[in-house]
FIBA-565239 format. One line per field, with one value per residue (C-alpha): residue number from 1; residue in three letters; chain; x, y, z. Coordinates in steps of 0.1 Angstrom, whole numbers, padded with zeros to 4 digits, always signed. Layout:
<atoms>
num	[NUM;...]
residu	[ALA;...]
chaine	[A;...]
px	[X;...]
py	[Y;...]
pz	[Z;...]
</atoms>
This chain:
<atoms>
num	[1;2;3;4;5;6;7;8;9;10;11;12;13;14;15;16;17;18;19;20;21;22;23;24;25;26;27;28;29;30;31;32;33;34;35;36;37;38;39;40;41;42;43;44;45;46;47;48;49;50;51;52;53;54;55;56;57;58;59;60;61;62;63;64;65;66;67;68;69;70;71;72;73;74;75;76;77;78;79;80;81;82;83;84;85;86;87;88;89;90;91;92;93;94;95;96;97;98;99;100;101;102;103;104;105;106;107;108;109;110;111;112;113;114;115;116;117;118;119;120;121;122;123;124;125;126;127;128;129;130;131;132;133;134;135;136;137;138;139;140;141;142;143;144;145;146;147;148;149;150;151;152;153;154;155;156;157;158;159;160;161;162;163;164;165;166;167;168;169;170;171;172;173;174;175;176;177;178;179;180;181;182;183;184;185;186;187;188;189;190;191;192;193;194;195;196;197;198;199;200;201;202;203;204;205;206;207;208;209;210;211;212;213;214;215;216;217;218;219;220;221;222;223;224;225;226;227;228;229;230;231;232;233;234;235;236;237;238;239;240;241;242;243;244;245;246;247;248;249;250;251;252;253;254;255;256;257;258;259;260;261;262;263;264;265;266;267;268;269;270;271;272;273;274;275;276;277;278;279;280;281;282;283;284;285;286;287;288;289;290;291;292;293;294;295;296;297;298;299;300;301;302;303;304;305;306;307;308;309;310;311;312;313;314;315;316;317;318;319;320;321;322;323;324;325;326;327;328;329;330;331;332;333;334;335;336;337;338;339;340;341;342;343;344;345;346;347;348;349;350;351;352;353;354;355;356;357;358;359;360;361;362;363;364;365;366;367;368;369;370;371;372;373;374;375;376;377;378;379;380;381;382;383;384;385;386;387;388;389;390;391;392;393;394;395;396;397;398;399;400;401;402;403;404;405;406;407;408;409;410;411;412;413;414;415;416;417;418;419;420;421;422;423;424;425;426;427;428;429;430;431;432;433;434;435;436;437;438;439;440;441;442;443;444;445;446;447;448;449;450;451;452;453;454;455;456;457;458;459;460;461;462;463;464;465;466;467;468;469;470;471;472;473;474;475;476;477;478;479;480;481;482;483;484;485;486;487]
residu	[UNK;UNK;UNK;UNK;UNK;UNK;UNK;UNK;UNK;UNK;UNK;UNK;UNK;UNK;UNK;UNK;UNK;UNK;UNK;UNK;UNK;UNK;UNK;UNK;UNK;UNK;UNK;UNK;UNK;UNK;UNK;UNK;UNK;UNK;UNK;UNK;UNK;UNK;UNK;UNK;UNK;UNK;UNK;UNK;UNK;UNK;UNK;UNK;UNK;UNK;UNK;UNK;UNK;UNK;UNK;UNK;UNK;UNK;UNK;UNK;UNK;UNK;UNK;UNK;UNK;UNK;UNK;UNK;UNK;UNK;UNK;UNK;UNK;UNK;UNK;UNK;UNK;UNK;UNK;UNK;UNK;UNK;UNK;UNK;UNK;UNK;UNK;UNK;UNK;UNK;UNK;UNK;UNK;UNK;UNK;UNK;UNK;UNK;UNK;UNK;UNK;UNK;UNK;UNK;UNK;UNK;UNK;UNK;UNK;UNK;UNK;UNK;UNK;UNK;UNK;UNK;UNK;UNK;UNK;UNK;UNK;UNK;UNK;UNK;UNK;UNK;UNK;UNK;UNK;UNK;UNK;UNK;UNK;UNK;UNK;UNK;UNK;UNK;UNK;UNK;UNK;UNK;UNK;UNK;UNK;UNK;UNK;UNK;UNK;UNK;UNK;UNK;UNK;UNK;UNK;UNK;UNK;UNK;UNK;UNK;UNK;UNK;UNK;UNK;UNK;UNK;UNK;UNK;UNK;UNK;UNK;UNK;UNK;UNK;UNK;UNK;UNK;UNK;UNK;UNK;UNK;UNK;UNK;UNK;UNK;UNK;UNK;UNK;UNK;UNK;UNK;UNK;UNK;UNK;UNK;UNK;UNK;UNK;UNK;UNK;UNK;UNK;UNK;UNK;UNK;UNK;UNK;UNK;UNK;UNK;UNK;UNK;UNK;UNK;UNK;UNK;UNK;UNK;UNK;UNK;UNK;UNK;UNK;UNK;UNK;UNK;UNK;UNK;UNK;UNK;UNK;UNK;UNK;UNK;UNK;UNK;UNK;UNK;UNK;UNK;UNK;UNK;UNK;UNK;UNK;UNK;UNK;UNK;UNK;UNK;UNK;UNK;UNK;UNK;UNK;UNK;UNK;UNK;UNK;UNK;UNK;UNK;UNK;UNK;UNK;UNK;UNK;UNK;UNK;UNK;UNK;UNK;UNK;UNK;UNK;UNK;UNK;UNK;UNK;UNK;UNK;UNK;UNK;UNK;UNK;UNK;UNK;UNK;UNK;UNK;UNK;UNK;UNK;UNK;UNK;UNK;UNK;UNK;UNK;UNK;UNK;UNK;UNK;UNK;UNK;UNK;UNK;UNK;UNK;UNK;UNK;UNK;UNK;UNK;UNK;UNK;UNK;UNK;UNK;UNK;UNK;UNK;UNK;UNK;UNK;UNK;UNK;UNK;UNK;UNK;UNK;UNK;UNK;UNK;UNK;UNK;UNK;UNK;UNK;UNK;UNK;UNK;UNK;UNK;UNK;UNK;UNK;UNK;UNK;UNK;UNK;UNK;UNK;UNK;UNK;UNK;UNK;UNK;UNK;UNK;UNK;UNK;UNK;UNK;UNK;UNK;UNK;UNK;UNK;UNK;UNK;UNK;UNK;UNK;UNK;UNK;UNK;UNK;UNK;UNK;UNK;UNK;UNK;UNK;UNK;UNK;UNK;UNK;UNK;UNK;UNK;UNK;UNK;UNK;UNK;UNK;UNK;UNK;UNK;UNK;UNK;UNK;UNK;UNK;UNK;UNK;UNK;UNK;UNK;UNK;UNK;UNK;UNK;UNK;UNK;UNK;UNK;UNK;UNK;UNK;UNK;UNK;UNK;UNK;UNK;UNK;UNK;UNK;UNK;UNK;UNK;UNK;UNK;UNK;UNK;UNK;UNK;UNK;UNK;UNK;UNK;UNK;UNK;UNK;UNK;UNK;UNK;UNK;UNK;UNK;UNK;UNK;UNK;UNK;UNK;UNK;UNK;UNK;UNK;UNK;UNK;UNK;UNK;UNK;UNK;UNK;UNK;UNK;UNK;UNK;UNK;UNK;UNK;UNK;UNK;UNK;UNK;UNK;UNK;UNK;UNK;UNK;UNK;UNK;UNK;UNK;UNK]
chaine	[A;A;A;A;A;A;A;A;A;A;A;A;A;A;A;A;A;A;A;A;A;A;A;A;A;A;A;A;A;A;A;A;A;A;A;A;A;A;A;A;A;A;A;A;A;A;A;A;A;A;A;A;A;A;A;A;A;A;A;A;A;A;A;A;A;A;A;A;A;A;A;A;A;A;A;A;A;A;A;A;A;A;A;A;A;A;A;A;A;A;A;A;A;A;A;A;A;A;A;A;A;A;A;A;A;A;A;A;A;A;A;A;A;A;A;A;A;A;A;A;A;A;A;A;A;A;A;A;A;A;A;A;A;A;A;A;A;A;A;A;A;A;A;A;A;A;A;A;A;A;A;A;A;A;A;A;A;A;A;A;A;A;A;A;A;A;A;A;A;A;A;A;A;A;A;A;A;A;A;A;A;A;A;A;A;A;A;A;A;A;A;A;A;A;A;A;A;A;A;A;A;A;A;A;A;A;A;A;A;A;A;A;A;A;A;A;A;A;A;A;A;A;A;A;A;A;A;A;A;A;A;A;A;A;A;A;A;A;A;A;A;A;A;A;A;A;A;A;A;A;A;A;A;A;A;A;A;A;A;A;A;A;A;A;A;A;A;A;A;A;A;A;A;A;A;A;A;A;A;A;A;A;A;A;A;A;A;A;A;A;A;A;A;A;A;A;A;A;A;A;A;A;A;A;A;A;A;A;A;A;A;A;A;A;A;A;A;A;A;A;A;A;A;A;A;A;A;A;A;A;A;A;A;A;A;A;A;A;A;A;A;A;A;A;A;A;A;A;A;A;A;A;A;A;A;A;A;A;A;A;A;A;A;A;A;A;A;A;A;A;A;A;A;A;A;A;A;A;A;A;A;A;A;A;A;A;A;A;A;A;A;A;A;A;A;A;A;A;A;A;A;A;A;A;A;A;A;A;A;A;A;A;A;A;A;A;A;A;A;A;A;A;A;A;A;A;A;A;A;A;A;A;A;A;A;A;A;A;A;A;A;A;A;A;A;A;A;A;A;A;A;A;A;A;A;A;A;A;A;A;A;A;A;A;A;A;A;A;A;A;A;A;A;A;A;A;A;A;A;A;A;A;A;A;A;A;A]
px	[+0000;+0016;+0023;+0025;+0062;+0060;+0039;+0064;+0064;+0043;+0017;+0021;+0008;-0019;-0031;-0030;-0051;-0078;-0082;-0067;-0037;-0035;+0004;+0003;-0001;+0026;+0052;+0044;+0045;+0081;+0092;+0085;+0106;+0138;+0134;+0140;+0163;+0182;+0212;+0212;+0220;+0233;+0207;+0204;+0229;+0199;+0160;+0134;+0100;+0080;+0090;+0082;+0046;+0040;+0044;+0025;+0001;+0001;+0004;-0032;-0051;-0041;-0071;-0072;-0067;-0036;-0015;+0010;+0020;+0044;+0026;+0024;+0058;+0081;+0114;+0146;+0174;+0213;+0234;+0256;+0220;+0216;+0183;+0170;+0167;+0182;+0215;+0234;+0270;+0282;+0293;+0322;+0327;+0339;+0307;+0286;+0266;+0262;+0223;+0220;+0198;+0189;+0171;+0188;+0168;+0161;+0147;+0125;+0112;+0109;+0083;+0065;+0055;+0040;+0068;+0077;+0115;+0121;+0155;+0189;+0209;+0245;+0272;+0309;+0331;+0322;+0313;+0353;+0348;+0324;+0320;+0299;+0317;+0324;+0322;+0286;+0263;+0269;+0280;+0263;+0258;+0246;+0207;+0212;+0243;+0255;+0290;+0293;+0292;+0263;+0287;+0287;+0287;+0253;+0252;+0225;+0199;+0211;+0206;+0171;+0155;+0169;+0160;+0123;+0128;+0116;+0104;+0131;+0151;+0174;+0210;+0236;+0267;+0302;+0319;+0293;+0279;+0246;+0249;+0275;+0250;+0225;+0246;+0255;+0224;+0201;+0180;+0180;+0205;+0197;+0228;+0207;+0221;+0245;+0222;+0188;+0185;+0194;+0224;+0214;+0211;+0251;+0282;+0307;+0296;+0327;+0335;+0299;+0307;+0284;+0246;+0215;+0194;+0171;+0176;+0145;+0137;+0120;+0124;+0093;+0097;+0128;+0114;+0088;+0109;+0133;+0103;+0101;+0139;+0143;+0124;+0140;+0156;+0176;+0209;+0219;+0255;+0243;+0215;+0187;+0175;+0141;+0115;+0097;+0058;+0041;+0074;+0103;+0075;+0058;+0090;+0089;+0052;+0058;+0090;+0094;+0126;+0125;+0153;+0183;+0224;+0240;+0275;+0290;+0324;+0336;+0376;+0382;+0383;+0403;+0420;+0438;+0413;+0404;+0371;+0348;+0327;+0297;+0302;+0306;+0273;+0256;+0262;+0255;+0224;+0215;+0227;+0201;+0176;+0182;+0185;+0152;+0136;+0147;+0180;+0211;+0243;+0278;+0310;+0327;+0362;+0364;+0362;+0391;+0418;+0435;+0463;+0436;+0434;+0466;+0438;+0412;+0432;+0441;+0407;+0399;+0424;+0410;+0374;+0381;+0392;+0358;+0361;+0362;+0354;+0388;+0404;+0385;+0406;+0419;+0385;+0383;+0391;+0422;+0415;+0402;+0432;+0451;+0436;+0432;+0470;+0478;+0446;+0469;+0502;+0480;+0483;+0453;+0477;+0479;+0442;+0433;+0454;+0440;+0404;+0414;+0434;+0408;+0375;+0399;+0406;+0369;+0359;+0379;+0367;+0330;+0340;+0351;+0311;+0295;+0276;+0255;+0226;+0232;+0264;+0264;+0292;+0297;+0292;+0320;+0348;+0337;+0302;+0303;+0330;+0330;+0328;+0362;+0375;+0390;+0400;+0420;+0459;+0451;+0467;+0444;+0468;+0457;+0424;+0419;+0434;+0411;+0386;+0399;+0399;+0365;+0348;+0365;+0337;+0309;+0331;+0339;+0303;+0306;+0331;+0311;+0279;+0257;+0226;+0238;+0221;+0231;+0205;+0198;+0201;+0227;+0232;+0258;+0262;+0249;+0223;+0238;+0227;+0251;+0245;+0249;+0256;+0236;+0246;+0226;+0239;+0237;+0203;+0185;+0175;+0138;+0156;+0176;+0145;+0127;+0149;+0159;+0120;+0120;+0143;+0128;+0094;+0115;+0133;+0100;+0109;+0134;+0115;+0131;+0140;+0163;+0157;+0156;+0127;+0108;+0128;+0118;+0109;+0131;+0160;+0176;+0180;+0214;+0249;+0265;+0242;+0207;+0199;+0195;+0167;+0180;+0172]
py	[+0000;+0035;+0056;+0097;+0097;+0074;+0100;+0125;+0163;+0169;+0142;+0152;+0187;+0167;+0151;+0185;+0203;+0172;+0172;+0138;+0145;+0184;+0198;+0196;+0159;+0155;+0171;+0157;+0121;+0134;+0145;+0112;+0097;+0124;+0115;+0079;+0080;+0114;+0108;+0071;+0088;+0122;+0140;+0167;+0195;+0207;+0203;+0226;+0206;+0239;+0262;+0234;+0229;+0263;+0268;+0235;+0252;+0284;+0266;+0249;+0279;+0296;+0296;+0266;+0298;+0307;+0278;+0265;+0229;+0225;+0241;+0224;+0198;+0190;+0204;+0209;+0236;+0230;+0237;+0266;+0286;+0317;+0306;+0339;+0329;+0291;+0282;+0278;+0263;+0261;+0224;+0237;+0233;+0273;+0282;+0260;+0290;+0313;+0324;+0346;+0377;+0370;+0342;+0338;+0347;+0313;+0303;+0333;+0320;+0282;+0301;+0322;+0292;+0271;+0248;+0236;+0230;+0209;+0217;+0223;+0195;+0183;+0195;+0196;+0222;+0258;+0236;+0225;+0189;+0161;+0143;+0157;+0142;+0173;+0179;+0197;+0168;+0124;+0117;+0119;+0079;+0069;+0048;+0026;+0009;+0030;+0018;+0047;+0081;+0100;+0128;+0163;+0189;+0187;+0152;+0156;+0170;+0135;+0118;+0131;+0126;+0091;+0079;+0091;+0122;+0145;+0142;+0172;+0197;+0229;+0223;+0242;+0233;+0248;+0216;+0188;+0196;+0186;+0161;+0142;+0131;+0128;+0100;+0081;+0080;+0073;+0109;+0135;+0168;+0196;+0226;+0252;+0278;+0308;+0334;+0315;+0308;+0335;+0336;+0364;+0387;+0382;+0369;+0373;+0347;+0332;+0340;+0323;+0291;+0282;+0282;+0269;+0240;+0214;+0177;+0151;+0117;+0125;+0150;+0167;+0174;+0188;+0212;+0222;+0233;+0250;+0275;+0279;+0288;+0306;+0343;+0370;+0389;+0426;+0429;+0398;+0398;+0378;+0383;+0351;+0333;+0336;+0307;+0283;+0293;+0268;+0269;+0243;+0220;+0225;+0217;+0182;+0174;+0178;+0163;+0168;+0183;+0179;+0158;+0169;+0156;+0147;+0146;+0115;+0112;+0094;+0107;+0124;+0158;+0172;+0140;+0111;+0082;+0049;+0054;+0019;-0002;+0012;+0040;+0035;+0012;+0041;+0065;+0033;+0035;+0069;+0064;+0034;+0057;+0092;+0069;+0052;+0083;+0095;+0117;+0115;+0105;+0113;+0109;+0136;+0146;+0156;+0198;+0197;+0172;+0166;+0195;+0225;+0209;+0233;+0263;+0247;+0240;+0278;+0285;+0259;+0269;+0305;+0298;+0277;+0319;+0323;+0346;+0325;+0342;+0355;+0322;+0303;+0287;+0259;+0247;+0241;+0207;+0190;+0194;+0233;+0244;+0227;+0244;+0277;+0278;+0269;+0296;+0324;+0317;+0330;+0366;+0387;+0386;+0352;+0347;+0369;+0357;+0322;+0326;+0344;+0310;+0291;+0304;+0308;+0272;+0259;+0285;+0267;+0231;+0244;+0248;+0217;+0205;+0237;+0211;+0196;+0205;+0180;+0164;+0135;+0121;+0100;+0120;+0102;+0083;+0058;+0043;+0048;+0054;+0042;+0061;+0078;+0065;+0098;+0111;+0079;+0078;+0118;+0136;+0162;+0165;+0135;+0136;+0166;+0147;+0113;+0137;+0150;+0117;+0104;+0135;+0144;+0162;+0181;+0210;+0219;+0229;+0250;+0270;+0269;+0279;+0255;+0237;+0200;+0171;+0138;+0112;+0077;+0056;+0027;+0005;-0016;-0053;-0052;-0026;+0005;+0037;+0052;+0081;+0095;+0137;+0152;+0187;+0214;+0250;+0279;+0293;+0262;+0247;+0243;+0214;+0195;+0195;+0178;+0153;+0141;+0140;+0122;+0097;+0092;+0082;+0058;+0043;+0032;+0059;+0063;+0065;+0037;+0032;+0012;-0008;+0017;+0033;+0005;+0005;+0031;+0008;-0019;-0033;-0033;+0007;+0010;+0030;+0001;-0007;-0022;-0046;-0028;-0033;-0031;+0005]
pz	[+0000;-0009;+0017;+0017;+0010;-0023;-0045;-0060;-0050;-0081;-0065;-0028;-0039;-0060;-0030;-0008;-0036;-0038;+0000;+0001;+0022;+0042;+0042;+0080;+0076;+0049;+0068;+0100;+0080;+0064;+0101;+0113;+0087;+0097;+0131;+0123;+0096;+0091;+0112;+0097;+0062;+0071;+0059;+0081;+0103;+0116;+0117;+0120;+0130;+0148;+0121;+0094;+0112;+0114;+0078;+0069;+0088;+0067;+0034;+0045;+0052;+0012;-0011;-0037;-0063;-0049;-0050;-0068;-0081;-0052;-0027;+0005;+0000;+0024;+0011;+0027;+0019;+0017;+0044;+0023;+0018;+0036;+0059;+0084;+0117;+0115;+0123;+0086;+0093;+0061;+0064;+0092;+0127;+0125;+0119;+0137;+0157;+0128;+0129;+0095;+0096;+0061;+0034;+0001;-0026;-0035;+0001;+0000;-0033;-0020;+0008;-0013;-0035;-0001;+0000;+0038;+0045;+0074;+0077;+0065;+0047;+0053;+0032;+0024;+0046;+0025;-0007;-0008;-0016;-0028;-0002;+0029;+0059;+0083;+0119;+0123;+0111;+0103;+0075;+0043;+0034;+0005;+0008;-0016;+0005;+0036;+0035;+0005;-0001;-0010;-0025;-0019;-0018;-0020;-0002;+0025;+0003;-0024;+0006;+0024;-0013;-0023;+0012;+0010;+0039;+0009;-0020;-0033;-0021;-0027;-0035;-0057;-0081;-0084;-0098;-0099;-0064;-0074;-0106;-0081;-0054;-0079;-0100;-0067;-0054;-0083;-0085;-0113;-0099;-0122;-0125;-0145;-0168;-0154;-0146;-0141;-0109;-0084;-0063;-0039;-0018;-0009;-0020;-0050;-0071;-0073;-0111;-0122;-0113;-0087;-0089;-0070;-0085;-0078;-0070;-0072;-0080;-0115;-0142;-0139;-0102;-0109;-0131;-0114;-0084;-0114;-0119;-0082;-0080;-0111;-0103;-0114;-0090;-0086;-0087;-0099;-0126;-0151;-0180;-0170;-0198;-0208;-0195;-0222;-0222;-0195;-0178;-0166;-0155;-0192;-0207;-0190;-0192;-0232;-0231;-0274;-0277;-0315;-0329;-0322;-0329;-0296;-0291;-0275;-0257;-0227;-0225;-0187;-0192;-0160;-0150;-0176;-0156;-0167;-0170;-0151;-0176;-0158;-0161;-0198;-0201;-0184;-0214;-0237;-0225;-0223;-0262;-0271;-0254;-0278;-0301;-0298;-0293;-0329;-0323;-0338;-0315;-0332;-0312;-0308;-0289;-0257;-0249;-0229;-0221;-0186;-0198;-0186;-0150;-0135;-0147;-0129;-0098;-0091;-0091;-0070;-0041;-0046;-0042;-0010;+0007;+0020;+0050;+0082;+0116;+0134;+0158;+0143;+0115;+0136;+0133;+0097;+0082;+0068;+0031;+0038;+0056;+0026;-0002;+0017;+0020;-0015;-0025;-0005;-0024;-0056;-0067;-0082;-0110;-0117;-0113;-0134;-0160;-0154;-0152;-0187;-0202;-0187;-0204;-0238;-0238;-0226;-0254;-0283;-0267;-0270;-0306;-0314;-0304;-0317;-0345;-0313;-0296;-0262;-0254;-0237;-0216;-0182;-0150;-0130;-0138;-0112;-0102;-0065;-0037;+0001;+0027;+0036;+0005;+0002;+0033;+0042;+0048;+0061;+0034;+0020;-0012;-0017;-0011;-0035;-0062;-0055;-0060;-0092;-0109;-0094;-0109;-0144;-0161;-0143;-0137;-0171;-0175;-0145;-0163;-0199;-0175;-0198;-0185;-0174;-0158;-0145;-0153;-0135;-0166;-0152;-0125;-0114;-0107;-0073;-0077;-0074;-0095;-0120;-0137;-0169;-0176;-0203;-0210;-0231;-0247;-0229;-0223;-0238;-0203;-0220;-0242;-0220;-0195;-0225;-0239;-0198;-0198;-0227;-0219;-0185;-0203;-0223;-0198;-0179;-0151;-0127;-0091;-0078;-0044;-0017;+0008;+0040;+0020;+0038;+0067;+0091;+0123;+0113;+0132;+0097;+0104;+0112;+0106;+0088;+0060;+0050;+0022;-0013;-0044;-0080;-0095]
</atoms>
């Protein structure tokens, strides 16, 4: 018998709007289900049940006129998101009291459309790394098998959504922060185009690589959230591009894309990897399915080779600066420290003259594939990683560069600022969820939502779930690992 917490978002907020279910009930059902299983996954640095109640409450008492298709759904919002009046600890033990005075545009927008965050999600220290395992918060274990990683930096809210805590939450990508989490643990993690989604009210915007994004178990809830997210807002350094008529969500619910050439390649791009067969079958399949559906797949080389990775490492070191309170660097993990330091030895000079080298040699990459609408590649080198996998042995040097090879290609579309998704289209041996990274031209979000619709339909969906989705209540609920089901 289905329970609340099987319907997707898009049916949760069906169910409020045909009296079947009220959102007071949803999230208390949802709470129920952190309370039992968020520290077992990592899910969560902090909840927020009365506050999450209280707005349940006030999503219930909006006229049936004034909602929206998400309205009343338990969400949850990253740890790095600026959230007034709830502690926000930016994955790091030096920040673990910090109470901002103000929302982030995008969790004022997540409100204003009735959705109900229970609370903020676990994430790497400042965004640094992709893997969540700090010092505020457990872990972030992967549901399909807890002896792995459920990535990062946007690990918890991978983790809250593949283990049935919500149906989809509020994350954001840098490097693969999202698509990362989302190929480990079997969900579609959405990094829109530069300039869609805003990244206010504060910070530098850390030469346009980061930006927020949904992360959900099927395309169209994905999309739907995307229009939530994606309100224009002032002030913001890029120029948003404009929304398909009917939306994100409309984009999905057509899912024709028209038939279009996709670009196939598999080479690392920031790292000279052996790439793991399933990895490869993953983008085999995501081939068979374009194909099926009537496009044309072409191989085509690689943007960029392993030689632009000294490029992307400056910037790396450099964006890991974030202003830390005074006496309170001590505080601050291995891996920070380590790329702080190295970020301090770099002059503005030398920046500048490498974000320069770098756009000029992603720009002449983006060339070589200027004949395709989607390109389609692997999102990681490798299917899945455990836990600690690369922190052991203590040397953050090393840690970075595990990190490297695991993740070879997400964060060249960081830099390019296309729209890029990481679909669940494989699945390993025993089980596991591999992903496959579909990547769209700039400004042509209303495609890629499409075809990932499109190949969602034609894959027989891809709402599957693991074991401790049944397991709430179960002695089988434990830090070491539960029994898995095949995706």
């Amino acid at each position: 018998m289905a329970e609340p917490h099987d319907l997707t978002a898009l049916e949760q907020a069906a169910a409020i709007a045909g009296g079947e279910l009220s959102s007071v009930e949803l999230v208390e059902h949802h709470l129920a289900r952190v309370d039992a299983l968020a520290d077992t996954v990592g899910a969560f640095v902090t909840v927020t049940p009365e506050l999450a109640r209280a707005a349940a409450r006030a999503a219930d008492a909006v006229p049936a006129d004034a909602r929206g298709p998400l309205h009343g759904v338990p969400t949850a919002i990253k740890d790095l998101t600026l959230t007034a009046g709830v502690r926000t600890t930016f994955g790091s033990a030096a920040f673990a009291d910090f109470v901002p005075p103000v929302d982030a545009d995008v969790v004022r927008f997540m409100a204003a459309a009735g959705l109900v965050s229970l609370g903020k999600t676990t994430t790497s220290e400042l965004g640094c790394s992709l893997h969540s395992e700090g010092l505020v918060a457990p872990p972030a274990r992967n549901p399909w098998d807890l002896a792995y990683t459920a990535g990062g930096s946007s690990g918890g809210a991978a983790a809250a959504v593949a283990a049935g805590l919500v149906p989809l939450a509020q994350g954001s990508d840098g490097g693969g922060s999202l698509r990362i989490p989302a190929s480990l643990c079997g969900l579609v993690g959405y990094k829109p185009s530069r300039g869609l989604v805003s990244g206010g009210p504060v910070g530098s915007g850390a030469y346009g690589l980061p930006t927020n994004g949904p992360i959900g178990r099927t395309v169209a809830d994905v999309a739907a959230l995307l229009d939530v997210l994606s309100r224009p807002a002032p002030g913001e350094p890029y120029l948003a591009p404009a929304p398909p008529a009917g939306g994100w969500l409309g984009a999905a619910r057509g899912a024709d894309p028209g038939r279009l050439r996709v670009g196939r390649f598999t080479a690392p791009m920031l790292a000279d990897e052996p790439v793991h067969p399933d990895c490869l079958a993953a983008v085999d399949r995501a081939a068979a399915l374009l194909t099926a559906a009537g496009h044309e797949v072409v191989d085509v080389p690689a943007p960029v080779g392993p030689e632009v990775w000294p490029l992307f490492e400056i910037v790396w070191y450099v964006l890991a600066l974030t202003p830390v309170p005074p006496g309170r660097e001590s505080a601050l993990l291995p891996l920070t420290r380590h790329l702080r330091a190295r970020g301090a030895e770099i002059s503005a000079g030398t920046l500048g003259a490498t974000l320069g080298e770098l756009q000029a040699q992603v720009r002449r990459g983006v060339r070589r594939t200027a004949g395709c609408d989607l390109l389609l590649c692997p999102t990681l080198a490798a299917p899945q990683a455990p836990l600690g996998w690369f922190t052991e042995g203590g040397d953050p040097a090393a840690d970075f560069d595990r990190q490297r090879r695991f993740s070879p290609y997400c964060a060249v579309f960081n830099v390019t600022g296309d729209p890029s998704v990481s679909l669940p289209v494989g699945v390993t041996a025993d089980g596991l969820p591999v992903g496959a990274l579909l990547t769209g031209r700039y400004g042509e979000d209303a495609r890629l939502i499409a075809t990932a619709a499109q190949l969602e339909h034609g894959s027989g969906g891809w709402d599957h779930h693991p074991a401790i989705w049944r397991a709430v209540g179960s002695a089988n609920v434990n830090g070491s690992g539960v029994g898995r089901s095949a995706p």
